[in-house]
N, CA, C and O atoms as CSV, one atom per row, in Angstrom:
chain,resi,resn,atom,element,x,y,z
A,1,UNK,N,N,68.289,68.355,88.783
A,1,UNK,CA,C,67.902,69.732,88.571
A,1,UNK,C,C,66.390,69.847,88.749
A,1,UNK,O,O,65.513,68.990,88.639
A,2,UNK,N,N,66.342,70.875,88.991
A,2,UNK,CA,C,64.245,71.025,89.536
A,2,UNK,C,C,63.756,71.737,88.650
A,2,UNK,O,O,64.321,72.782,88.327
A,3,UNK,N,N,62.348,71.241,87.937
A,3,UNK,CA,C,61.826,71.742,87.225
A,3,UNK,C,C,62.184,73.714,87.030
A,3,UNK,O,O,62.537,74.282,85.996
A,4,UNK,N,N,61.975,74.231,88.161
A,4,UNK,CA,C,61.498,75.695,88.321
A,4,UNK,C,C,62.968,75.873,87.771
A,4,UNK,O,O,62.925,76.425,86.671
A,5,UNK,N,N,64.031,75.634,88.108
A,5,UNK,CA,C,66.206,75.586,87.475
A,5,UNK,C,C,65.917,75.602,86.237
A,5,UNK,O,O,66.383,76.483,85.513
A,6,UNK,N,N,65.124,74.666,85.774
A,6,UNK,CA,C,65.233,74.425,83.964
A,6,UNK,C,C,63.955,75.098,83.595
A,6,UNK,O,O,63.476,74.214,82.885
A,7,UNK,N,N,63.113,76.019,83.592
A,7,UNK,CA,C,62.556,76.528,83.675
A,7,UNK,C,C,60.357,75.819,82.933
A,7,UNK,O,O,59.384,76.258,82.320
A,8,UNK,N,N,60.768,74.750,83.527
A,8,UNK,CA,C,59.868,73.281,83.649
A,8,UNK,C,C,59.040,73.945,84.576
A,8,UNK,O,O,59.526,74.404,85.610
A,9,UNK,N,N,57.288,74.093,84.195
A,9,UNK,CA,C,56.735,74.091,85.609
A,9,UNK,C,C,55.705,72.725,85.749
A,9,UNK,O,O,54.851,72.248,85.001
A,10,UNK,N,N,56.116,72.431,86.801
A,10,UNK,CA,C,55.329,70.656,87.458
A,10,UNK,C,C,53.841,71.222,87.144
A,10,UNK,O,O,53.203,72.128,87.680
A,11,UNK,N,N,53.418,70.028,85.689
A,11,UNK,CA,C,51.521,70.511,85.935
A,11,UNK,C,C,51.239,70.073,87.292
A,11,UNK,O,O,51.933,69.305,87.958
A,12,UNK,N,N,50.065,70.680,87.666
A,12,UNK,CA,C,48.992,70.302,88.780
A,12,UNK,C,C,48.417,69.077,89.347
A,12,UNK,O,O,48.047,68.735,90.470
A,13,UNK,N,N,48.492,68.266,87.615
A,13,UNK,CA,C,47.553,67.026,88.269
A,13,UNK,C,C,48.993,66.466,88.558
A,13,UNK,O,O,48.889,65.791,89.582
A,14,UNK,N,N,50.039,66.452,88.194
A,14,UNK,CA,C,50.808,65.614,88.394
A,14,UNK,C,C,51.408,65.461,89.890
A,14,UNK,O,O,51.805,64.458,90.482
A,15,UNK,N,N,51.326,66.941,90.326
A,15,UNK,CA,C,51.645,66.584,91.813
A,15,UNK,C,C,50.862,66.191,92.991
A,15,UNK,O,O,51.078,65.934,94.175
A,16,UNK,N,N,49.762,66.253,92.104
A,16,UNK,CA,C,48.407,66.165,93.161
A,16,UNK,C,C,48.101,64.641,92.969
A,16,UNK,O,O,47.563,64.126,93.950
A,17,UNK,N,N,48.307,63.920,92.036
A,17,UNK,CA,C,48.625,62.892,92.382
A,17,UNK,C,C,49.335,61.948,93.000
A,17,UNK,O,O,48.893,60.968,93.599
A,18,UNK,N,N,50.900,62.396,92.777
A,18,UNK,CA,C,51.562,61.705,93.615
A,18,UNK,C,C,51.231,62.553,94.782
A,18,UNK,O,O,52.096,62.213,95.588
A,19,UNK,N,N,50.631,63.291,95.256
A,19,UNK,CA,C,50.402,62.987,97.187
A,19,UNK,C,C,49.372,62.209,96.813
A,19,UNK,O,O,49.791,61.183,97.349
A,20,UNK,N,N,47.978,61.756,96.137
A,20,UNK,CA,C,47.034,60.999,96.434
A,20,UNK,C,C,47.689,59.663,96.341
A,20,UNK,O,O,47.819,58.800,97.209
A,21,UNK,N,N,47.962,59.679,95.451
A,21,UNK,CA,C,48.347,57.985,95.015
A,21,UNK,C,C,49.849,57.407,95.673
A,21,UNK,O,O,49.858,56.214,95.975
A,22,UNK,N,N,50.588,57.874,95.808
A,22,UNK,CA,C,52.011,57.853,96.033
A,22,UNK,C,C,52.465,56.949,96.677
A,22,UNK,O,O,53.438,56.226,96.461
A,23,UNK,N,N,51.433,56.994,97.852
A,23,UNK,CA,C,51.903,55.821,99.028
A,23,UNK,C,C,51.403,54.676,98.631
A,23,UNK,O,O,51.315,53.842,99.532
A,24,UNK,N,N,50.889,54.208,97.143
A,24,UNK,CA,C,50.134,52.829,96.925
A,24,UNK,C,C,51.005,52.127,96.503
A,24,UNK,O,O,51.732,52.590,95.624
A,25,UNK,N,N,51.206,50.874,96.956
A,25,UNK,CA,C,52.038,49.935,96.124
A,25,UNK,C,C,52.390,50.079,95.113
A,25,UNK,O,O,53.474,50.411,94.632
A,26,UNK,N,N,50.725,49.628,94.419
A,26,UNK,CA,C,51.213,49.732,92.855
A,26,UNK,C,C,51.035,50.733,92.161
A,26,UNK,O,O,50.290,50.540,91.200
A,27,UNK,N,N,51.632,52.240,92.333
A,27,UNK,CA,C,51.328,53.464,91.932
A,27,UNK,C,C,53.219,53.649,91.250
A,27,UNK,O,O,54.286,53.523,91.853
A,28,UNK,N,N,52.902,54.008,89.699
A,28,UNK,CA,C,54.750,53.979,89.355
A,28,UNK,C,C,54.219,55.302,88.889
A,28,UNK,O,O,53.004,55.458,88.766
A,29,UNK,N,N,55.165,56.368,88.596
A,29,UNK,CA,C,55.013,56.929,87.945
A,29,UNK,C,C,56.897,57.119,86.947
A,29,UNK,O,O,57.803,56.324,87.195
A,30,UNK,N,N,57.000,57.818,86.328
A,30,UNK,CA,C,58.391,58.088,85.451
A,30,UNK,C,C,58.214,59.301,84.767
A,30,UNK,O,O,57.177,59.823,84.357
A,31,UNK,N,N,59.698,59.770,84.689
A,31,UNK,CA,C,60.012,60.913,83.365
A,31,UNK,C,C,60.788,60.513,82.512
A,31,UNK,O,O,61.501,59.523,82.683
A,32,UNK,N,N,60.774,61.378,81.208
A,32,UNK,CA,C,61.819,60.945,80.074
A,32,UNK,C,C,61.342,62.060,80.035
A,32,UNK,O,O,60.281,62.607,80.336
A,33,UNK,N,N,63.198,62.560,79.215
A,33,UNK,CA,C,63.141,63.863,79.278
A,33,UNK,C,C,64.665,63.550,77.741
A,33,UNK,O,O,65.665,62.854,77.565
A,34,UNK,N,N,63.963,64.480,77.117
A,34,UNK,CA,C,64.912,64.933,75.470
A,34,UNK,C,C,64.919,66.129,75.351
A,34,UNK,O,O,63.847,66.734,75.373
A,35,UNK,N,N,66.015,66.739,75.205
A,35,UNK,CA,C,66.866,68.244,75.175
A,35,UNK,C,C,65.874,68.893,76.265
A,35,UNK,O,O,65.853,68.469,77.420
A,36,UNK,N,N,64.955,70.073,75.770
A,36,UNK,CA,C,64.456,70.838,76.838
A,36,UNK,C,C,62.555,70.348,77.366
A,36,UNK,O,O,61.607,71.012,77.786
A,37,UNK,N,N,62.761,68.864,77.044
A,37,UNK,CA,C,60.993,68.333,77.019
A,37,UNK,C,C,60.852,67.486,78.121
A,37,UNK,O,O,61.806,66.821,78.524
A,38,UNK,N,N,60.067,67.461,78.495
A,38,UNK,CA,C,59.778,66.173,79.471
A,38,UNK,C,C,58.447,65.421,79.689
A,38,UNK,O,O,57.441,66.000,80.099
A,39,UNK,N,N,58.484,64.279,79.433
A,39,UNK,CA,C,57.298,63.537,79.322
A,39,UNK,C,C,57.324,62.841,80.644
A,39,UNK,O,O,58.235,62.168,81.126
A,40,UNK,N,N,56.005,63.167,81.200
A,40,UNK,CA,C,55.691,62.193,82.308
A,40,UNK,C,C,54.769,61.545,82.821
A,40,UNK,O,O,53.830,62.192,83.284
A,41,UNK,N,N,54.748,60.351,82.887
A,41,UNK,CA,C,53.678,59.346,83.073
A,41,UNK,C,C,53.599,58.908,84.764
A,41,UNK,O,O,54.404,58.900,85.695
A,42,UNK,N,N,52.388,58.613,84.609
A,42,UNK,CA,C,51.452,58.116,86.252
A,42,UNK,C,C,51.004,57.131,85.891
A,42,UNK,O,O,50.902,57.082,84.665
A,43,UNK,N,N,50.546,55.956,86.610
A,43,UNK,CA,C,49.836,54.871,86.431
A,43,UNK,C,C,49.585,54.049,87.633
A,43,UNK,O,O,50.283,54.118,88.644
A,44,UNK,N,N,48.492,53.214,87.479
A,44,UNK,CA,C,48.784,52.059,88.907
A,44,UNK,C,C,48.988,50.627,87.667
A,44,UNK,O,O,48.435,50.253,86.633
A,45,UNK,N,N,50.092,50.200,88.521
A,45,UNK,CA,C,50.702,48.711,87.604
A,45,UNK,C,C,49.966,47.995,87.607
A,45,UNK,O,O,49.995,47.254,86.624
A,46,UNK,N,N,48.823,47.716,88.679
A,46,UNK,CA,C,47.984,46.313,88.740
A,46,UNK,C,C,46.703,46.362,87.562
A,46,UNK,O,O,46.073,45.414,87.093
A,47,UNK,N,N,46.585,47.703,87.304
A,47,UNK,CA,C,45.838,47.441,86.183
A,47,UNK,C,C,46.268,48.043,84.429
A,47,UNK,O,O,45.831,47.752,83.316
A,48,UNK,N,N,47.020,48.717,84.785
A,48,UNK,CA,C,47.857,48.836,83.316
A,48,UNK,C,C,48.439,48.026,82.826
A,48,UNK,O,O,49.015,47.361,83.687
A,49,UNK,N,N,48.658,47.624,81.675
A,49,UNK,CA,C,49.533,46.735,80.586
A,49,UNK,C,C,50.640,47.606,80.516
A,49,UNK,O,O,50.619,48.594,79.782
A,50,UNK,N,N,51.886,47.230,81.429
A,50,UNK,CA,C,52.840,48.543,81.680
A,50,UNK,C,C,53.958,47.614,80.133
A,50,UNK,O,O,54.874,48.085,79.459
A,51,UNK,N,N,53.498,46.624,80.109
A,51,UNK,CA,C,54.861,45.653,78.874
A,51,UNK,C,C,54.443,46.690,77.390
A,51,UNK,O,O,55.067,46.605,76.332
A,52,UNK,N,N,53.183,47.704,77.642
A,52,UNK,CA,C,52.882,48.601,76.043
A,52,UNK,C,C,53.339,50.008,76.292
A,52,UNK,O,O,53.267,50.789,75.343
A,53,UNK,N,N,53.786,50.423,77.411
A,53,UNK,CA,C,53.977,51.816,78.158
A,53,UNK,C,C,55.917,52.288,77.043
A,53,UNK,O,O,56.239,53.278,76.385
A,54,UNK,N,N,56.681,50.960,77.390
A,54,UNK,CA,C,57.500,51.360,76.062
A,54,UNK,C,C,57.485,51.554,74.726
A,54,UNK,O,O,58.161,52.195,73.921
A,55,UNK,N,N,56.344,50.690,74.683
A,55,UNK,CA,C,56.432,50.361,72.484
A,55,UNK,C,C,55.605,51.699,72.558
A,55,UNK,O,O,56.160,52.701,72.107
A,56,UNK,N,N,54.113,51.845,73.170
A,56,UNK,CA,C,52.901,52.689,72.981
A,56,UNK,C,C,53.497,54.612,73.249
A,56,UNK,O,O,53.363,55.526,72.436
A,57,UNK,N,N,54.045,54.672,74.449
A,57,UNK,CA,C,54.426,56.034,75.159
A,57,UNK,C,C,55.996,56.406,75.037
A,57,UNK,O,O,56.259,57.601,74.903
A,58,UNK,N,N,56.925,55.592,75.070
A,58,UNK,CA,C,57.946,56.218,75.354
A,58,UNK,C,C,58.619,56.204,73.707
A,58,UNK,O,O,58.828,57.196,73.009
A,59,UNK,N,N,58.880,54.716,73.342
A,59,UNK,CA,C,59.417,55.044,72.480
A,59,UNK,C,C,58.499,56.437,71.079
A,59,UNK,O,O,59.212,57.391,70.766
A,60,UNK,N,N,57.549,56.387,70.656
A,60,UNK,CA,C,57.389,57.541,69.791
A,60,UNK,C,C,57.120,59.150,70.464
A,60,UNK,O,O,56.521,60.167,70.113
A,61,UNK,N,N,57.708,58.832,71.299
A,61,UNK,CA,C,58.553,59.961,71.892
A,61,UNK,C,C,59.725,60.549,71.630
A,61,UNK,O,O,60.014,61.744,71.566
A,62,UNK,N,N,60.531,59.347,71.448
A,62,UNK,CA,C,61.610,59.634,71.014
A,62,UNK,C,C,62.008,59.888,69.934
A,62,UNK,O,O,62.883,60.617,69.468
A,63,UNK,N,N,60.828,58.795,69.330
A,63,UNK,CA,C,61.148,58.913,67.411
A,63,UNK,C,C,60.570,60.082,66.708
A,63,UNK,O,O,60.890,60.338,65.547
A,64,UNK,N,N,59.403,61.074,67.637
A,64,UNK,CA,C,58.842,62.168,66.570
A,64,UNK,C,C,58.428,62.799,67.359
A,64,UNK,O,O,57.209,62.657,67.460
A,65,UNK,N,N,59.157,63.982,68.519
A,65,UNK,CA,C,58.871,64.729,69.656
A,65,UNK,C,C,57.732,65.801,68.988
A,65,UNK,O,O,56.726,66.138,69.613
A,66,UNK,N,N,58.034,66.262,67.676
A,66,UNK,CA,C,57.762,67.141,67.475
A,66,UNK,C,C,55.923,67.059,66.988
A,66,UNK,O,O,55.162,67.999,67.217
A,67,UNK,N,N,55.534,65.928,66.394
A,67,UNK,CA,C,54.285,65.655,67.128
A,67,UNK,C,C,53.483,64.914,67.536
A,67,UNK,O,O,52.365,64.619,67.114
A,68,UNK,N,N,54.646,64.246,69.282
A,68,UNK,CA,C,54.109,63.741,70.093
A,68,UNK,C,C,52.980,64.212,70.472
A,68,UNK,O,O,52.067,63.391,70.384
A,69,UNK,N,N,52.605,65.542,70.983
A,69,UNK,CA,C,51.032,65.347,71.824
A,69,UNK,C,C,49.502,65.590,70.650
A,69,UNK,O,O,48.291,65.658,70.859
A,70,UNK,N,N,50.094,65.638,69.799
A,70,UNK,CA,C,49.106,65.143,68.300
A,70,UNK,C,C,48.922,63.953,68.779
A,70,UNK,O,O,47.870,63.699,69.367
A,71,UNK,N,N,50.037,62.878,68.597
A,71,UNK,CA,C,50.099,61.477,68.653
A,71,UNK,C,C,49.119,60.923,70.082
A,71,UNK,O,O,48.289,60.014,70.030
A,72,UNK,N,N,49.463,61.711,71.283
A,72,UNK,CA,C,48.869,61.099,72.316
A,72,UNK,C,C,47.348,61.700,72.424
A,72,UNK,O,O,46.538,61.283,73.253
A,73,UNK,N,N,47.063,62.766,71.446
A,73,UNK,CA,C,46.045,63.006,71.741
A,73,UNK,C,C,45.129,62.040,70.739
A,73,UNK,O,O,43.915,62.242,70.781
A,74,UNK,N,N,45.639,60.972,69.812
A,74,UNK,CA,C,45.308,60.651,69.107
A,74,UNK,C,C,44.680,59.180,70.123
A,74,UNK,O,O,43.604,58.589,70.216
A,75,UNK,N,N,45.774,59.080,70.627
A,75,UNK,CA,C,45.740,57.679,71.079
A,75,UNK,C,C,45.025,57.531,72.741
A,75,UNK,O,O,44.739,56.489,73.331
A,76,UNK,N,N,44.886,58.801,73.160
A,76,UNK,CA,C,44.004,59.079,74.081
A,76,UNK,C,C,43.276,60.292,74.126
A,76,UNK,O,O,43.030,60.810,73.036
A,77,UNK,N,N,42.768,61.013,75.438
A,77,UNK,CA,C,41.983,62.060,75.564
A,77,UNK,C,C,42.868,63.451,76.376
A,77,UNK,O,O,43.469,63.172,77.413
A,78,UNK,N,N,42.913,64.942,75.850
A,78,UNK,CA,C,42.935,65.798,76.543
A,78,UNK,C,C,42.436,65.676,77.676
A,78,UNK,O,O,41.395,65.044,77.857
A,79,UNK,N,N,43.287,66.430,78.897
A,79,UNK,CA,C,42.382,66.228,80.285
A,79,UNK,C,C,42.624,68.111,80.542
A,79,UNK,O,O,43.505,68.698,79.914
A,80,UNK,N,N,41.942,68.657,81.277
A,80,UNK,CA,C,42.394,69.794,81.682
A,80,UNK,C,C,43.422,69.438,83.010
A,80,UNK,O,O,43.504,68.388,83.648
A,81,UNK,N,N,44.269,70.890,83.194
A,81,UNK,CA,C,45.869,70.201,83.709
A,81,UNK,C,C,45.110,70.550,85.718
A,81,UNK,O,O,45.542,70.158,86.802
A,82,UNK,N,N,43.860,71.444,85.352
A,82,UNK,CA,C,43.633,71.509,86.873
A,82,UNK,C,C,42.367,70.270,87.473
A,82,UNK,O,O,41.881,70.086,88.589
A,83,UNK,N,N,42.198,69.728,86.409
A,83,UNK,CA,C,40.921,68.644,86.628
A,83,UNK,C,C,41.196,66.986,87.400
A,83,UNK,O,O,40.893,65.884,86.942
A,84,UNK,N,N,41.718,67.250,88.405
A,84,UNK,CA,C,42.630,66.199,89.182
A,84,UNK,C,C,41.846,65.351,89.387
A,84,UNK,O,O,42.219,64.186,89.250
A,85,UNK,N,N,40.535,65.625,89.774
A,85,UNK,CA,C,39.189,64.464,90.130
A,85,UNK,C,C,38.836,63.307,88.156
A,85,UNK,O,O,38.439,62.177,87.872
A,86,UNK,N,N,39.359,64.688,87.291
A,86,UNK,CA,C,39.428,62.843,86.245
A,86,UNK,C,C,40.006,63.186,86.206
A,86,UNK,O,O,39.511,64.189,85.692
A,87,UNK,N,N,41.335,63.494,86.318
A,87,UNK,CA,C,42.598,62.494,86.053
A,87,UNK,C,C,42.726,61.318,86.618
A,87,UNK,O,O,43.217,60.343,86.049
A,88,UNK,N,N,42.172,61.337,88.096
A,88,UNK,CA,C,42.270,60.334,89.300
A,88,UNK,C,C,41.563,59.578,89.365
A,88,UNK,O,O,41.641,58.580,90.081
A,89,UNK,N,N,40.280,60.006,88.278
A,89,UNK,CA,C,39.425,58.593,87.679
A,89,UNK,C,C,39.589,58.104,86.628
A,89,UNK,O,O,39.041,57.019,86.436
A,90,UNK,N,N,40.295,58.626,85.686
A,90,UNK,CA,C,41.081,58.122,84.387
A,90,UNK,C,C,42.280,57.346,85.046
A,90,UNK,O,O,43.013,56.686,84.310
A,91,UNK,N,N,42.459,57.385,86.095
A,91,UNK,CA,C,44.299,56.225,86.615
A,91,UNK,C,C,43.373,55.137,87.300
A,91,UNK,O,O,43.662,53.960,87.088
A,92,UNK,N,N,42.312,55.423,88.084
A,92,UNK,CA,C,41.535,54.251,88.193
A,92,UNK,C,C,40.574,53.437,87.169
A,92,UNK,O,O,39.885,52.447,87.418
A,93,UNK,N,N,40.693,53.988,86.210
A,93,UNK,CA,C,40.072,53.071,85.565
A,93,UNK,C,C,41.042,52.335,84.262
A,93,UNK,O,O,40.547,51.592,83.414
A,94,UNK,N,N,42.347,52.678,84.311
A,94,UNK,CA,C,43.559,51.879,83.687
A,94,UNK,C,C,43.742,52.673,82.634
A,94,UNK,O,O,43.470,52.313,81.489
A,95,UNK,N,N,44.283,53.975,82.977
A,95,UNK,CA,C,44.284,54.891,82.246
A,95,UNK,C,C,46.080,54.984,82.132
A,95,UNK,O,O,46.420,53.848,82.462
A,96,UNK,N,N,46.895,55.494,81.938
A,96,UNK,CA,C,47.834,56.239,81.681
A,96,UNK,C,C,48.189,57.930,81.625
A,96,UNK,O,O,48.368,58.554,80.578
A,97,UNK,N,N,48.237,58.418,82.793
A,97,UNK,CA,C,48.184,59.875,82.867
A,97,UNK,C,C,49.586,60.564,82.296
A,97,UNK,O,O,50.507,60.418,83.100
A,98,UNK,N,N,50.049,61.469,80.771
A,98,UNK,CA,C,50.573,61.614,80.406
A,98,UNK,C,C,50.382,63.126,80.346
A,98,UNK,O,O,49.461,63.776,79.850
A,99,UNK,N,N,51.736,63.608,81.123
A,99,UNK,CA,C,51.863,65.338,80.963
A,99,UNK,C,C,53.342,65.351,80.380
A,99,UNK,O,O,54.440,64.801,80.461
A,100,UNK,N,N,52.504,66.520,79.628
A,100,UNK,CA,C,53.969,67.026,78.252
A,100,UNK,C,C,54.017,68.084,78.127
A,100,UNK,O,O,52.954,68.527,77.694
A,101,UNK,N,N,55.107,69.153,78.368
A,101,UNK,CA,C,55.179,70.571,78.433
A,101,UNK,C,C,53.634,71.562,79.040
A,101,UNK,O,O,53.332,72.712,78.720
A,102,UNK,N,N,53.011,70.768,79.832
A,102,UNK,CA,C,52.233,71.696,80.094
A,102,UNK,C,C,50.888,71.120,80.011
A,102,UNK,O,O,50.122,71.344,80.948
A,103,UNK,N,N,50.475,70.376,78.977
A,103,UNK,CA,C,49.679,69.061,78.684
A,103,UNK,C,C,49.444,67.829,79.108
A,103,UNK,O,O,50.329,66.998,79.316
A,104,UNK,N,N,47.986,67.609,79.291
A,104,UNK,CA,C,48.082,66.214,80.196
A,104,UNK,C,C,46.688,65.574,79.214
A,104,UNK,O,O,45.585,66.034,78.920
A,105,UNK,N,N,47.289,64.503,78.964
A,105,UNK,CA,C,46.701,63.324,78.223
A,105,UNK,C,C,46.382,62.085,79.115
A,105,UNK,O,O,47.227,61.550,79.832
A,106,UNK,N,N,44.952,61.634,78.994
A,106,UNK,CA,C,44.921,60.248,79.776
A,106,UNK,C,C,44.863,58.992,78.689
A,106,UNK,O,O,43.878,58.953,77.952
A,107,UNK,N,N,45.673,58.172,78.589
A,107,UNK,CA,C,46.092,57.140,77.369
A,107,UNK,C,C,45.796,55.385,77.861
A,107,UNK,O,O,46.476,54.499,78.378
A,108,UNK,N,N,44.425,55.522,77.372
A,108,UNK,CA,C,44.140,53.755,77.602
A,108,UNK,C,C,45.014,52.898,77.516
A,108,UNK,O,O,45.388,52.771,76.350
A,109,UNK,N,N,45.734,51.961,78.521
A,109,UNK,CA,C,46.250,50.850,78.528
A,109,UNK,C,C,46.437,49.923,79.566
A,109,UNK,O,O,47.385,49.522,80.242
A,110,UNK,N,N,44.852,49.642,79.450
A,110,UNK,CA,C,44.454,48.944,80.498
A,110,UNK,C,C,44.641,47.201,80.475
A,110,UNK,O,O,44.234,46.485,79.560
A,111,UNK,N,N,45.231,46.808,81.491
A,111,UNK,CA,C,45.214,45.516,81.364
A,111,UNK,C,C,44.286,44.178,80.879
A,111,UNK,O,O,43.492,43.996,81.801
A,112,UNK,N,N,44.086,43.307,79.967
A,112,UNK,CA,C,43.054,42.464,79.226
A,112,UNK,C,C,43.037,41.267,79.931
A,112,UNK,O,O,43.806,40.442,79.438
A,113,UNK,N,N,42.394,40.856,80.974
A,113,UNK,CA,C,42.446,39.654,81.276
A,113,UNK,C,C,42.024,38.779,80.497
A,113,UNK,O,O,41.374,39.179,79.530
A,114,UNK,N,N,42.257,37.274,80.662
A,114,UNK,CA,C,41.751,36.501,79.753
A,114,UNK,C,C,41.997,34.564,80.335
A,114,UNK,O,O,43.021,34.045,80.778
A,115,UNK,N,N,41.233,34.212,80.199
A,115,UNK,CA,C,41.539,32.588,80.801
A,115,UNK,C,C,42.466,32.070,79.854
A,115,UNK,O,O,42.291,32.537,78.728
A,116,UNK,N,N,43.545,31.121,79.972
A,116,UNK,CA,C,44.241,30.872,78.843
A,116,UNK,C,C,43.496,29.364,78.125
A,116,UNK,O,O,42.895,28.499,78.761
A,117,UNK,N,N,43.703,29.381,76.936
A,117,UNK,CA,C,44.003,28.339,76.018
A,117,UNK,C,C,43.691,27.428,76.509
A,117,UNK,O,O,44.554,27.403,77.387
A,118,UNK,N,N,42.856,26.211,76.750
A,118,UNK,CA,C,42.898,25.177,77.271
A,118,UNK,C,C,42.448,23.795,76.516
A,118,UNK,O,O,41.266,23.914,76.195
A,119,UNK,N,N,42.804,22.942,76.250
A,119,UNK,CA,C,42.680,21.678,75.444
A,119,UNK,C,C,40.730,21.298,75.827
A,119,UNK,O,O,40.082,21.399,76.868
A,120,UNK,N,N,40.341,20.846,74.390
A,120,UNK,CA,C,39.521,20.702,74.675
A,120,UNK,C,C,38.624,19.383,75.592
A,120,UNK,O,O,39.253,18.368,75.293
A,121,UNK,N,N,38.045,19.175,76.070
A,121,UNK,CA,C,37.705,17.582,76.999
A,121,UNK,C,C,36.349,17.602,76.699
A,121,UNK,O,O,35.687,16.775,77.326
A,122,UNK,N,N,35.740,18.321,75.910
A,122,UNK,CA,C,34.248,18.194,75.589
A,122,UNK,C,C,33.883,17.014,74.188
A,122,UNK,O,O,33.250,15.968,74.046
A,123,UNK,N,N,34.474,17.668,73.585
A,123,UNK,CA,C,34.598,16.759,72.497
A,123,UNK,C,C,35.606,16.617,71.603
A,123,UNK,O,O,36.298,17.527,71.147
A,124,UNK,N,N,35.686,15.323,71.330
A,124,UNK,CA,C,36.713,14.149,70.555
A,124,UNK,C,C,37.160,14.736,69.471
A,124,UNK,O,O,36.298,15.407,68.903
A,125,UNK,N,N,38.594,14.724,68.788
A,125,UNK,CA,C,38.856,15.564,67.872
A,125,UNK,C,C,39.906,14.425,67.144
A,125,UNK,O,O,40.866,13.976,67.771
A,126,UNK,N,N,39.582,13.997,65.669
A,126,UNK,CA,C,40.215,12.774,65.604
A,126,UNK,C,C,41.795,13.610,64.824
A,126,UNK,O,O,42.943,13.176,64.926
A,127,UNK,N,N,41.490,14.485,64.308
A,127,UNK,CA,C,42.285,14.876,63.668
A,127,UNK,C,C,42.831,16.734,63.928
A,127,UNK,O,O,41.864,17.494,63.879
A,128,UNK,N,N,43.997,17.333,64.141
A,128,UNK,CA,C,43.578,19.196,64.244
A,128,UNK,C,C,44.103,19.353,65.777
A,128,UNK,O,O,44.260,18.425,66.570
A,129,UNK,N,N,44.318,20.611,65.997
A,129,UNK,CA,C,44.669,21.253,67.188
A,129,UNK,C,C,43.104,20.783,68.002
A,129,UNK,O,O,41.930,20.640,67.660
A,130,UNK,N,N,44.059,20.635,69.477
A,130,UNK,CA,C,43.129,20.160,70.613
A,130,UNK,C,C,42.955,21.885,71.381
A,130,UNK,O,O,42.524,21.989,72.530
A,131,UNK,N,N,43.336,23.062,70.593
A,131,UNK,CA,C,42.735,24.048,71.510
A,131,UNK,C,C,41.257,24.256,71.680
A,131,UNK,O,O,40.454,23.966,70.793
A,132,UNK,N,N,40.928,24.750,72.804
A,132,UNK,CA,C,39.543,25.726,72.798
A,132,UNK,C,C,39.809,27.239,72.884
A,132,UNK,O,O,40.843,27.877,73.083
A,133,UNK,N,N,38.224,27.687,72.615
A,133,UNK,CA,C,38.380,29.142,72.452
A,133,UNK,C,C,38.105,29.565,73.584
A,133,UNK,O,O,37.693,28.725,74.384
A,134,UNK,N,N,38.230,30.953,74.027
A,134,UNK,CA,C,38.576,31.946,75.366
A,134,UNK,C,C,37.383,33.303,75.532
A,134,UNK,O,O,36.609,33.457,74.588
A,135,UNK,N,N,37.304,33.998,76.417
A,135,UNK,CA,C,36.708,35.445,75.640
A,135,UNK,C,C,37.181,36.002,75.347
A,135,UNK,O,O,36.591,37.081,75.297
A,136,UNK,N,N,38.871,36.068,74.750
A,136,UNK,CA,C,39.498,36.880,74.284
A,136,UNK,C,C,39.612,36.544,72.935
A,136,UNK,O,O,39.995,35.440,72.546
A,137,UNK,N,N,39.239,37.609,72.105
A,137,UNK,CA,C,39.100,37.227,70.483
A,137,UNK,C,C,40.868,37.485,70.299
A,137,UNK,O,O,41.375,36.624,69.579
A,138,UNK,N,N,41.681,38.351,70.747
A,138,UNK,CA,C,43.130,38.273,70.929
A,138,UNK,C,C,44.224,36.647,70.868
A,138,UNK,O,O,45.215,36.114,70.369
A,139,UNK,N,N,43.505,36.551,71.460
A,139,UNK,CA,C,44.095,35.071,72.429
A,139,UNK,C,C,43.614,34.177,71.254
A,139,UNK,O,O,44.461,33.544,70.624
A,140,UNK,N,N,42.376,34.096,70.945
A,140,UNK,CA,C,41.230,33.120,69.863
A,140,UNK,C,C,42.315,33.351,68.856
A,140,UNK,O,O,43.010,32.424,68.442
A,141,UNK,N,N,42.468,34.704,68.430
A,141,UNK,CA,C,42.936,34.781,66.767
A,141,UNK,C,C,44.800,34.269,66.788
A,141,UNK,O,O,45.263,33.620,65.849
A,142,UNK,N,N,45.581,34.652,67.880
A,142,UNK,CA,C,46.700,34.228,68.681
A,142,UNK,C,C,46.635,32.104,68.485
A,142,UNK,O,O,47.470,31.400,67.918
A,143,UNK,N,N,45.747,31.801,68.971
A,143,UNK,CA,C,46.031,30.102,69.021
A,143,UNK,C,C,45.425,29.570,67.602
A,143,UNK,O,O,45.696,28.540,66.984
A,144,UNK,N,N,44.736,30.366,67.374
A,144,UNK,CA,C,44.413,29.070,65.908
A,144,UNK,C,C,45.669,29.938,64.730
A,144,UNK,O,O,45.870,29.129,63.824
A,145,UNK,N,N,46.255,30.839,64.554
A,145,UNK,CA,C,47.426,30.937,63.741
A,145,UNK,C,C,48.355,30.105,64.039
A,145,UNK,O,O,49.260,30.194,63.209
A,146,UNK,N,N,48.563,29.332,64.837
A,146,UNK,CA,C,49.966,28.902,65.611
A,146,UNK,C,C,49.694,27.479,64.531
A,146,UNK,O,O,50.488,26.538,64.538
């Protein structure tokens, strides 16, 4: 069914993106849609953490529609729905472009690189975990709990 049938109108940035971005590899975008709502997300995969796009975006969507764009405005920034030049620099810079009845939110979840874990060879450790630390204080606080 097409937005204009269910009486849905497609925001601006959203279509103006998929013609900019559309043809890129790693350009996904998705809808989820509950009774008469529809949430829809843009992203490029190579730099989003798309493994938080369920726990972070979809699911408390489901669990508290009523105030989802509280929630996303919490967890990201209002964009205006005709301001396509940042939206299109909020998806390049590992943003999450989220339009909701009319509303468009750009929602940080940008990918964290990080070198992994590696045993130490500098110095002798007679006793204790042979990890070293990383620049990820994530990863740091992650290996010495283990």
């Amino acid at each position: 069914m097409k937005r204009e049938q269910s009486g849905q109108k497609e925001p601006a940035v959203w279509r103006v993106l998929q013609e900019q971005f559309g043809g890129m590899a790693d350009y996904r975008s998705q809808s989820v849609k509950q009774d008469n709502s529809e949430l829809m997300l843009a992203y490029l995969e190579s730099i989003v953490d798309s493994k938080l796009i369920p726990e972070r975006l979809v699911k408390p969507y489901y669990e508290n529609k009523a105030i989802y764009a509280q929630y996303l405005a919490a967890l990201g920034r209002p964009l205006q729905d005709r301001d396509v030049q940042q939206a299109a620099q909020a998806m390049l810079s590992g943003q999450v472009i989220c339009c909701l009845d009319g509303q468009v939110f750009a929602c940080e979840l940008r990918k964290k690189e990080a070198s992994p874990v590696g045993e130490a060879k500098v110095e002798k450790t007679v006793l204790g975990p042979k990890d070293t630390l990383t620049e990820s204080l994530d990863s740091n606080l992650i290996s010495s709990s283990r």
